[in-house]
Each structure stands twice: as structure tokens, then as C-alpha cells.
C-alpha positions in Angstrom: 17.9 -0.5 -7.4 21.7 -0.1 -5.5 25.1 -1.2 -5.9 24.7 -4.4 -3.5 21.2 -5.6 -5.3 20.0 -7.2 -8.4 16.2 -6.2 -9.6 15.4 -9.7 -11.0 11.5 -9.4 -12.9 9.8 -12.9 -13.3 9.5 -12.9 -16.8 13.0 -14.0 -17.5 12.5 -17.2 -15.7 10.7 -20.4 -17.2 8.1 -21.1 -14.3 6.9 -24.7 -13.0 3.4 -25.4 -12.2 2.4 -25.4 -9.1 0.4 -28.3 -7.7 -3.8 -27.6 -7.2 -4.8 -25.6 -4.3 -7.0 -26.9 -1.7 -9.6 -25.1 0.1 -9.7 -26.7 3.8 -13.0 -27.0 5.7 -12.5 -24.5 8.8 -14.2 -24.6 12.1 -14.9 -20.7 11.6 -18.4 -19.4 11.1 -20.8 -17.4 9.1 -19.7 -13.6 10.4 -15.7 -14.5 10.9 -13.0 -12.7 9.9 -9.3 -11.9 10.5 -7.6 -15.3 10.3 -4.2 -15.6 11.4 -2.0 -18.2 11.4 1.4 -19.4 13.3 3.1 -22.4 13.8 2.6 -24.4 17.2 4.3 -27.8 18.0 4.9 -29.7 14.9 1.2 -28.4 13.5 -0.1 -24.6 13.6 -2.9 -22.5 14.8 -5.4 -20.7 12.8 -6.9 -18.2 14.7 -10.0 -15.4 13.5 -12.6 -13.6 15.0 -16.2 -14.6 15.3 -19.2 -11.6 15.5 -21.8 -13.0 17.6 -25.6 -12.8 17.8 -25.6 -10.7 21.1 -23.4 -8.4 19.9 -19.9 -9.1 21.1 -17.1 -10.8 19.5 -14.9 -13.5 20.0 -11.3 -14.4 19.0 -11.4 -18.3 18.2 -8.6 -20.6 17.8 -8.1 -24.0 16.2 -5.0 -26.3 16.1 -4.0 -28.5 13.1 -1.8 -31.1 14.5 1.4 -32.4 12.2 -0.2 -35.8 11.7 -3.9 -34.3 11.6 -6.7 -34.2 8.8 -8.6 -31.6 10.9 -8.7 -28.7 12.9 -9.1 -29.9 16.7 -12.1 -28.3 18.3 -12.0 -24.4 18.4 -11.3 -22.8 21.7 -12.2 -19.4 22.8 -9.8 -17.0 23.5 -11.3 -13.6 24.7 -15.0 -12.1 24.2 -15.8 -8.9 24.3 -18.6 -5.9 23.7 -16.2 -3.7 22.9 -13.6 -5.9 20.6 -12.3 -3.6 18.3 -12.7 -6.2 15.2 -11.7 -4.8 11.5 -9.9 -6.4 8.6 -6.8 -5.4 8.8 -5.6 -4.9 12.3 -6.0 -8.4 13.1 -5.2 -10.5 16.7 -2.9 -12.8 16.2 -1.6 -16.0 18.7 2.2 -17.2 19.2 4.2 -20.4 20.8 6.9 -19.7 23.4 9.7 -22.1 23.8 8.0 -23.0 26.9 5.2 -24.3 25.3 3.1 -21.4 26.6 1.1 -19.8 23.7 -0.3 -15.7 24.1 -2.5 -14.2 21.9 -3.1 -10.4 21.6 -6.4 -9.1 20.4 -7.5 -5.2 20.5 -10.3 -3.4 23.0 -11.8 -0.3 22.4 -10.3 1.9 25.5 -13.1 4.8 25.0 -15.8 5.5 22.5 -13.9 7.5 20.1 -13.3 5.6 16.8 -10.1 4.2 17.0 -9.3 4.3 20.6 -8.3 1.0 21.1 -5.4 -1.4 23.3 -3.9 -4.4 23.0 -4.8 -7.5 25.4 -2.7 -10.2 26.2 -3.9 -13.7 27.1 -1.7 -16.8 27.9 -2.4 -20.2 27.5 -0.4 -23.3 29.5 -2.3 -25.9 28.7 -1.9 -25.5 24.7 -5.1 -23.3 24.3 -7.8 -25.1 25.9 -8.0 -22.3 28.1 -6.7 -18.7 28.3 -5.9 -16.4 31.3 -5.8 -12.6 30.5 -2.3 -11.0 31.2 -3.8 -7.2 30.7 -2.8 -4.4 28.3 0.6 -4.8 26.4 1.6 -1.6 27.1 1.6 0.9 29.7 -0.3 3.7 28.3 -4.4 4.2 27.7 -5.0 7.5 26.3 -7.5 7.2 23.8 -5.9 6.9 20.6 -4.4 3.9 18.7 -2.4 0.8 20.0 -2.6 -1.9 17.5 -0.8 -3.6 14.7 0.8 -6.1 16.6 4.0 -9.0 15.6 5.4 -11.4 18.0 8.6 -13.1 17.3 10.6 -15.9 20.0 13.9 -14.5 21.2 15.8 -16.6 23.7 13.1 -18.1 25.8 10.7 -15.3 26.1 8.2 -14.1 23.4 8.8 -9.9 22.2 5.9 -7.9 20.7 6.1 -4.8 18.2 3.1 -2.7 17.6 2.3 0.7 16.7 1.7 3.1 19.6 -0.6 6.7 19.3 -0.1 8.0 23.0 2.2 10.8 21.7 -0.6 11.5 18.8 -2.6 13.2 21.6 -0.9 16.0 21.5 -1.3 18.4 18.4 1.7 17.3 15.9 2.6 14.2 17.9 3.8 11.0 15.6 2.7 7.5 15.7 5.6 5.3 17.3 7.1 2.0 17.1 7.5 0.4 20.1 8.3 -3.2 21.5 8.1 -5.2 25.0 9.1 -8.5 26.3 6.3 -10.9 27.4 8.0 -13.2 30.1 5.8 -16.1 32.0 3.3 -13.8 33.4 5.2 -10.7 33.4 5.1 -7.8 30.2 8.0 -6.1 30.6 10.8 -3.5 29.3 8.4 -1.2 27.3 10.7 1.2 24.5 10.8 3.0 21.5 12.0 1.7 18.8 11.2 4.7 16.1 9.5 8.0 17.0 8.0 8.7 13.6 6.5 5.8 11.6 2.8 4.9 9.3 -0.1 5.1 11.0 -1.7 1.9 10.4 0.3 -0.4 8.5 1.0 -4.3 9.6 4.1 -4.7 11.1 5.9 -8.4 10.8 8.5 -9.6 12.7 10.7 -12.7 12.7 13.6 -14.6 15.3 17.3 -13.9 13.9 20.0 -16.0 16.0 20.5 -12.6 17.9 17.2 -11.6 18.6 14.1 -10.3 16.9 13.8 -8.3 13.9 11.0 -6.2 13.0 9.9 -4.6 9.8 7.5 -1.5 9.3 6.1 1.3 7.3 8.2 4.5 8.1 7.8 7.5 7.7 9.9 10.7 6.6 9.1 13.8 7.3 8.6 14.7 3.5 5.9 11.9 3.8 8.1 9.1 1.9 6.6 5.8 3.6 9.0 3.0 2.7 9.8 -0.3 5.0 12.0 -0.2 7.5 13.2 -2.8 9.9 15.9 -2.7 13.0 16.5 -5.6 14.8 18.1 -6.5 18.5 21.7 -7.3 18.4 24.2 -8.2 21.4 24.8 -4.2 21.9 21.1 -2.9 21.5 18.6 -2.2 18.6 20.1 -0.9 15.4 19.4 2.5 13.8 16.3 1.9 11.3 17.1 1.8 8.0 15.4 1.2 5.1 15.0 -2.2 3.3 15.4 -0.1 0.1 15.1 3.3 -0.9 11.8 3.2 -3.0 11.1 7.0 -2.5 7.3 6.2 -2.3 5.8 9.8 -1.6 2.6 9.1 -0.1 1.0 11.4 2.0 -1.6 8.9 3.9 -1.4 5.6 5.0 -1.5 2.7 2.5 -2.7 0.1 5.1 0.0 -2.4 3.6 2.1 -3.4 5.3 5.6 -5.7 5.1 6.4 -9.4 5.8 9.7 -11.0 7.2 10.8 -14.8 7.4 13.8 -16.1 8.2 15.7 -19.3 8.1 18.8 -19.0 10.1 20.9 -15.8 9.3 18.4 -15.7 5.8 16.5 -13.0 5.7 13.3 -12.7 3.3 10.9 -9.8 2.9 8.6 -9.0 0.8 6.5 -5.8 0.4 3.8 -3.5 -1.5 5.5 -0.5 -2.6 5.2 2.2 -5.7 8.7 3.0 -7.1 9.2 4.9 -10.6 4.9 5.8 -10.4 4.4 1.8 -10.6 2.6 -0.3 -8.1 4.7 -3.3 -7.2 5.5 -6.6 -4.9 8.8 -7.0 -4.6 10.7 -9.5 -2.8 14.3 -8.6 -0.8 16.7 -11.3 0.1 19.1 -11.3 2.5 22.1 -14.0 3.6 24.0 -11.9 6.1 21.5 -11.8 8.9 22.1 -8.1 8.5 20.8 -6.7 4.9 23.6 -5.3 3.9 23.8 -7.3 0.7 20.4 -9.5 -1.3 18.9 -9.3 -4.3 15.7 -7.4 -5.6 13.0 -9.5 -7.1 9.8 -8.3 -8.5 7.2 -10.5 -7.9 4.3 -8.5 -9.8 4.2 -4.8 -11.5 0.7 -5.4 -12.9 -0.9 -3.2 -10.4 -1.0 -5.6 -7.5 -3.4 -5.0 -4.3 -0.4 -6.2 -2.1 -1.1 -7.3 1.5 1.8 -9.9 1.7 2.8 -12.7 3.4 6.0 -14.7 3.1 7.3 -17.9 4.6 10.6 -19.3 4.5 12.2 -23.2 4.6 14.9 -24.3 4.3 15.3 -24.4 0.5 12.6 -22.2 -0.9 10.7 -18.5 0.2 7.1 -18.4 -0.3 5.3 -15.6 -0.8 1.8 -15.1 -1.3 0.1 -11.1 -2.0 -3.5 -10.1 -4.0 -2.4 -9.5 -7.8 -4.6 -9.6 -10.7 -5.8 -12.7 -13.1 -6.5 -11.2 -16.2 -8.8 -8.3 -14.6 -10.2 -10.4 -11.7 -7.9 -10.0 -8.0 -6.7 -13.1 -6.8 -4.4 -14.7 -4.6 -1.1 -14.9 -6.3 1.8 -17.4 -5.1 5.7 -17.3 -6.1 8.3 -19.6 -5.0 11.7 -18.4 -5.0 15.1 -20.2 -4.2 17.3 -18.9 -1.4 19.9 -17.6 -4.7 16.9 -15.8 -5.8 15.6 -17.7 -8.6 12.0 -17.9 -9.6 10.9 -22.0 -9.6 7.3 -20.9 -9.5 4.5 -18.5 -10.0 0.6 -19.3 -9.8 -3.0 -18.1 -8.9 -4.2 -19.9 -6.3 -7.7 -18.2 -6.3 -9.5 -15.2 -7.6 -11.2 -13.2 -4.3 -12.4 -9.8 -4.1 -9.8 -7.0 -4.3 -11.1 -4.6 -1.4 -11.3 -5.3 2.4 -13.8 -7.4 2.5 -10.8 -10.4 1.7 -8.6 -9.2 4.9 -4.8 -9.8 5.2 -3.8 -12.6 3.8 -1.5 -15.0 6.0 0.8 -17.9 5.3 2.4 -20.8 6.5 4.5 -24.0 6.0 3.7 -26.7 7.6 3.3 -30.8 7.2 4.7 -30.2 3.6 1.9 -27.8 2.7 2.1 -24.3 2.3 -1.1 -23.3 4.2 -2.7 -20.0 3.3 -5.3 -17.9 5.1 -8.2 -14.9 3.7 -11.5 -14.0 4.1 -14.5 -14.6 1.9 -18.2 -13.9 1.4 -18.2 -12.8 5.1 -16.3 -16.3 6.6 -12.5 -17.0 6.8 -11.3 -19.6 4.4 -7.9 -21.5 4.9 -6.4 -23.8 1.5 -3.5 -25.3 0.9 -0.6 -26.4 -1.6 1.4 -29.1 -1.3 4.9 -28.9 -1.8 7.3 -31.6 -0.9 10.7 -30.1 -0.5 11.3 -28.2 2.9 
């Protein structure tokens, strides 16, 4: 796996067991999907889309307060007839350190399939109401804008998404590009890679110097690993790769990466096939820069993937679709910042195809907080956990 890392597999550690899981009644409907979550004051939102009887759609969002033992009342956030609504391009809603919160959501920009931009809303008044703020970018050919992160730096918010405009002409790439989002202004539109997956989440997470960002890239010899750069004092860095997996795939997996950080810690984890095996594996960082971390494989028993990872102060959480016994399910590991396993659990067993979404994760009130869809309605459950 490198000079500087250490492939660690979970068998060699004993494993604790992890407390019950707790499904969490939702204000979300019959017809939702897409659940996100992110943290806001000392609670967090859960936001999803709801499809509704006249034919548009809706991106809904709910806060659980720190002290709460519900959702408040869901607010709306955008409707739309032409919301482009799937399961795995999903909006997604983020707190400034103003206080301000945005959300982004996508709408279809002509009637080809997946012509679609990004909106921006802003809330002030911590999302009772929403003003829209336009497109996120400054292009609207018809081709893909979508797959967004957010991520604080300083006191503005910055966005990352996949961009198609150069895919218009014959041979053009699929780029990664970013933009500040600044009170009521969207501003400094770049790119940050010219060649990257088509349509794979991108995650992103606040580093003391600014934002990092991780993505599917993409060689031309069709290797798609995860790549990251992030904003120093000088600029973006070069991308480089988390790790050299040397996954040939010559279509996009839909599977994307997921960052947290606590502090200069750094902790992704992502899907990948290396040696003709699927795999989760887990990257640690202490630098703030990547240059040294360990390798952890969290599952090599032909996991679905779709990722997401939080990070406290003591632990890394990371929760993906794996197997029980033949059934998918939601699978949970709990790592220490040194990289050792303290646990690994199913939390539930779901369905394996797109109908379950992206699952999302967060820590918050001493719960770790997880987010999927089910049956045709988001679910949210919970574990509680008492070290931070």
C-alpha cells in the first residue's frame, strides 16, 4: 500500500459491541428521498426531497435542536416542476459562521436528460424561510452541474461540484470546479481539475487553511481513484491521489469519497477495487497534508460502498452498505485517531441498489446520527456513543 502507510484489515482486532441502533420518527413523507444531513448550531439539519401530488418537488428541511427529542417543524426550501430529483445527486444545506444557512438543490436547465444546475437559497432567519441566490455557477449549457460539497472557510461558505460545460464539445472532460458563496454574493468561479468522474459525490471538509475537497479522478487510461487538493495560504495544491489503487474502470462507479476532519486530522474513507477486489477502506491522516496515515480496510467482502465518515475528537466513524451474511446492510466501524478498530457493527440490513440512496452521517448530542432511504421514505436512526 506505500512506504508512508500501514494496510490494517479488521480481523486482527477484537471488536466491542456497539450499542442498539435507533430508528428516529422523521417529519419526511411517503415519496421522500435524498436525505442529507449537516450540523447547525449545537443540533443538525436533516434535509430530503419530497415528490408531490401535482407533480413538482420539494426540498424539505427539519432541525434537531442539541437539547431536542424531535425534529422542529419542516420548512420548505425550494419547489419546483422541473427539480431534477435522483438518488444520488442529492441537495444538500450548510451553516455559515454567520449563522446564515444555504442550501443547493439541482433544476433541469433544458429537456435533455441530464441537463441540470445548481440553485442556491439562503436562509437568515435559521430556515424558516429561504430567498433564492440563483445558479452557483456561471455557465447554462445543457449538460451536467451537480454533485455539490460545501465546506466553512474563514467566514464565508465554498462549494465544489462537478461542472459539464466543456462536455459540449466533442471530447470535452467533466471538471472540478469551486466558488465562494459570500452574504448574498457567489463569487470567484475556477477550476480546480480539468479531467475528473462524471458523476461521482464529491465531499469536502474545513482544514485550519481552508477547504479541502475530495473526488473521483480520472486518468486518461480511465484509472478512477480519489483525489483531493485543498486551499493553502499560496493557492490550491496540485491533485493528487489519496492512494494509488490503480482501479481501471472505464465508466463511472457513482461512488463517491468522504472527508472529516478534526483539526489538522484528516479522515477519508472510500469505495475502491484494488488487486480485482471490491473494498472500503479508510485513510488517516495527522499532518493536515496526507503525506503520512495509515491504510485501514474496513470491508473486502464485496461491499456496495457509498460512504460516509464523521470525525470527533477521539474517534472516526464511518458508515458504507456491506453485506450481512448475503443480505446489504448498513455497516458501522469506529476507529481511533492511531488507527485502531474499537468497533464494527450492522446497524441495519436495507436494499443494496438505488432505491436506499447515499447514506449520510453525523455526530451530534452524543449520537452518531445516520441518514438512508427506504421503501420509498427517508429514514434517520441513531447510535449512541458517549465519548466525543
Amino acid at each position: 500500500m506505500g512506504f508512508c502507510s500501514l494496510l490494517l484489515c479488521l480481523s486482527q482486532f477484537a471488536k466491542a459491541a456497539a450499542p442498539p441502533f435507533e430508528l428516529v420518527k422523521t417529519p419526511a413523507g411517503a415519496r421522500s428521498l435524498a436525505p442529507n444531513l449537516c450540523a447547525v448550531g449545537d443540533g443538525f439539519a436533516l434535509s430530503w426531497i419530497e415528490r408531490n401530488a401535482d407533480r413538482t418537488a420539494s426540498v424539505r428541511v427539519a432541525i434537531w435542536n442539541g437539547n431536542g427529542t424531535s425534529f422542529d417543524n419542516p420548512h420548505t426550501v425550494a419547489t419546483s416542476k422541473q427539480m431534477f430529483a435522483n438518488w444520488a445527486d442529492i441537495p444538500s444545506v450548510i451553516e455559515a459562521p454567520s449563522g446564515d444557512l444555504y442550501a443547493h438543490w439541482l433544476d433541469r436547465i433544458s429537456s435533455k436528460t441530464y441537463a441540470y444546475g445548481i440553485r442556491i437559497t439562503r436562509s437568515t432567519d435559521r430556515g424558516k424561510s429561504w430567498q433564492p441566490m440563483g445558479w452557483l455557477h456561471d455557465d447554462v449549457s445543457p449538460t451536467q452541474h451537480g454533485f455539490v460539497s460545501f465546506a466553512p472557510e474563514g467566514k464565508r461558505v465554498r462549494a465544489f461540484w462537478l461542472d459539464g460545460r466543456a462536455m459540449v464539445k466533442k471530447g470535452g472532460k467533466m471538471l472540478l470546479r469551486t466558488a465562494v458563496i459570500d452574504g448574498d454574493k457567489i463569487k470567484d468561479e475556477r477550476v480546480l481539475d480539468n479531467d475528473v468522474c462524471t458523476c461521482c459525490p464529491t465531499s469536502a471538509a474545513h482544514l485550519a487553511a481552508g477547504a479541502m475537497v475530495v473526488y473521483r479522478d480520472r486518468s486518461p487510461k480511465e484509472i478512477r481513484d480519489i483525489a483531493f487538493t485543498r486551499r493553502t495560504a499560496t493557492g490550491w495544491t496540485p491533485p493528487a491521489l489519496v492512494h494509488a489503487d490503480n482501479w481501471f474502470f472505464p465508466a463511472c462507479p457513482v461512488n463517491g469519497a468522504s472527508i472529516a476532519t478534526h483539526g489538522d486530522f484528516i479522515a477519508i474513507s472510500r469505495y475502491t477495487v484494488a488487486n480485482n477486489k471490491a473494498q472500503v477502506i479508510l485513510r488517516l491522516s495527522k499532518d493536515g497534508k496526507m503525506k503520512l496515515g495509515k491504510e485501514i480496510v474496513l470491508d473486502q467482502n464485496e461491499p456496495v460502498g457509498r460512504c460516509a465518515t464523521v470525525c470527533t475528537k477521539d474517534a472516526v466513524f464511518t458508515v458504507w452498505i456491506g453485506n450481512e451474511g448475503k443480505h446489504p446492510a448498513l455497516q458501522l466501524a469506529q476507529v481511533s485517531h492511531d488507527g485502531k478498530l474499537v468497533r464494527r457493527a450492522t446497524l441495519a440490513k436495507i436494499s443494496g441498489d438505488r432505491s436506499s440512496g447515499m447514506p449520510r452521517a453525523i455526530y451530534s448530542g452524543g449520537h452518531l446520527w445516520v441518514s438512508w432511504t427506504d421503501a420509498n421514505r427517508v429514514r434517520v436512526g441513531r447510535v449512541k456513543f458517549t465519548a466525543e
